[in-house]
Steps between C-alpha positions, in 0.01 A plus 500: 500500500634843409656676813253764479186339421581251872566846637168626432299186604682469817352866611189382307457156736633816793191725415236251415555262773488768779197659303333179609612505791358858530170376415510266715588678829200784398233190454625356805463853647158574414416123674672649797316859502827610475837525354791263601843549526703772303255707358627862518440662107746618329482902527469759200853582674668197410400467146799674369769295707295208387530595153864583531574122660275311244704725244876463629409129639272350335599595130816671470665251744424183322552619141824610600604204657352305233752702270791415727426151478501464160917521536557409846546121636297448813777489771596832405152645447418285856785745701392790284152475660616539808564849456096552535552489890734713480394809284140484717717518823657795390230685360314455816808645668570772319254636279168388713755581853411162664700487831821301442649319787802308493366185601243522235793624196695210658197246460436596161860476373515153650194335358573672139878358528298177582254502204850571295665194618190248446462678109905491444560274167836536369537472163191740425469684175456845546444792216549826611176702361281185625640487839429907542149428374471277825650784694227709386242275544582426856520896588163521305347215795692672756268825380222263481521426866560832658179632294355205630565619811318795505169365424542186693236623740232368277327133414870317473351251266283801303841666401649145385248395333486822310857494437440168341238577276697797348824420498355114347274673235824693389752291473242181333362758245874606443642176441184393267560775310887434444376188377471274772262212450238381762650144689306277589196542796705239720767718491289828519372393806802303639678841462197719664527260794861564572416824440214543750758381741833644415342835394196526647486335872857657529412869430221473711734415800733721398266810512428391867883464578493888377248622637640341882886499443603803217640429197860379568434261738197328301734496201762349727318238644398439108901427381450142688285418222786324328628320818109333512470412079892284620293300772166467269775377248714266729134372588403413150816395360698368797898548400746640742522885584799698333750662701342818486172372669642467856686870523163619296267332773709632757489880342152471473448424825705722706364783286153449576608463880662836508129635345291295777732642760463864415342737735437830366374752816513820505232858558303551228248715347188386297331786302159502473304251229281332378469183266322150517652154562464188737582552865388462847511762805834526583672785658530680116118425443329646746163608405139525516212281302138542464215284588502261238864368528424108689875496703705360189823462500689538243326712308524768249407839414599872450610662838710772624831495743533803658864634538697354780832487598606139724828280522449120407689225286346545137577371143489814163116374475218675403441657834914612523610684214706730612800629546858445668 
């Protein structure tokens, strides 16, 4: 199958799939008298960040790394990928002003020398112009996620599935038109499957890792990807691990150690504002309801936080965006 054509039908499978799954979740709702789990809608606010991450992610990313490929052997495009962590770290860091600390920089450089390590192939073929269009399209998903970012407030599966549909319209109508021709509908739907999974199931956990943990931690936590595809792999085809599995395994894991142990305190402000997502009453959601709330909890709907200024250990989420 044409690289771009599988493209498109894996955020196809992505935006269909969790369409369904939309459906499903509003029917069950209506059963219910009322809406479960994450049902905050995605704001007129957000529409343009959206747009900008189905843009730079979901169709400028894989064309260009479809490019790439095209003159790239897979070890080397495998360690080229890695650079995705990476370029959304520092983004977050440095154009968005996510707080930094050195336990987190430290984390991050240790699981993305670990994803480097389980990738290396030596002997790869590597063109120059193809290997900077996989450059490019990993700084276009580290874009993708920090736009993601800002609208991750919303329905999590709403903005993948949307993200799917677009960027999967674009890149299957592209492809057909280049001349692709239509595979088989075993392989259509063997490759929406994977993609309701790998695309699809994955964003949707990934906006909730945003919304919770900021940008450069989610996509840190998201560079042990590779170090899971070696044990689904030893799994399936039992062999014995290369070299670079044990120092890789061990990377991995002390980076995401150094995240779990950090503990970010300090005074801080939070401005006044308003906005709509799940959450219970804790001490940033303090507020009123009227008769016809039934004691809920989770729940969502639009409410206000009143400016406050407190000291408590917090993560760059939605509620702490500000600055150091």
């Amino acid at each position: 199958m044409p690289p771009l054509l599988l493209a498109g039908l894996l955020y196809l499978g992505s935006g269909l799939g969790l369409g369904a799954l939309l459906l499903a979740r509003r029917l069950a709702g209506r059963r219910q008298h009322h809406p479960p789990g994450d049902t905050a809608r995605v704001s007129r606010a957000d529409l343009p960040w959206l747009a900008g991450a189905v843009f730079f992610g979901g169709m400028l990313g894989p064309a260009l790394l479809m490019g790439g490929l095209a003159g790239t052997s897979g070890a080397a495009a495998s360690l080229l990928l890695n650079l995705e962590g990476v370029f959304t770290a520092l983004l977050a860091w440095i154009v968005f002003r996510e707080n930094a600390e050195r336990r987190v920089v430290l984390g991050m450089a240790a699981m993305v020398l670990g994803g480097v390590l389980l990738s290396w192939g030596p002997g790869g073929s590597v063109s120059l112009p193809h290997a900077l269009l996989i450059v490019a399209a990993c700084l276009c998903w580290g874009v993708d996620n920090n736009l993601t970012r800002q609208a991750s407030a919303g329905d999590a599966m709403a903005i993948a599935c949307c993200k799917g549909l677009c960027a999967g319209a674009c890149n299957t109508g592209l492809a057909l038109f280049l001349g692709a021709h239509w595979p088989s509908w075993t392989s259509v739907a063997a490759c929406m499957a994977v993609g309701l999974l790998g695309y699809g199931l994955s964003l949707t956990l990934f906006v909730v890792a945003l919304r919770t943990l900021g940008t450069a931690r989610t996509g840190a936590y998201f560079s042990t990807g590779p170090f899971f595809g070696v044990l689904l792999s030893l799994a399936l085809w039992p062999e014995v691990p290369s070299l670079f599995f044990w120092p890789a395994a061990a990377l991995m894991a002390a980076g995401v150690w150094l995240h779990l142990g950090e503990r970010h305190e300090h005074e801080h402000v939070h401005e006044a504002l308003e906005h709509a997502h799940r959450h219970v009453h804790d001490e940033h959601h303090q507020h009123g309801h009227g008769p016809e709330w039934d004691g809920t909890e989770p729940h969502v709907h639009a409410h206000r936080h009143e400016a406050m200024v407190h000291r408590h250990p917090h993560y760059p989420d939605i509620h702490h965006r500000h600055a150091h």
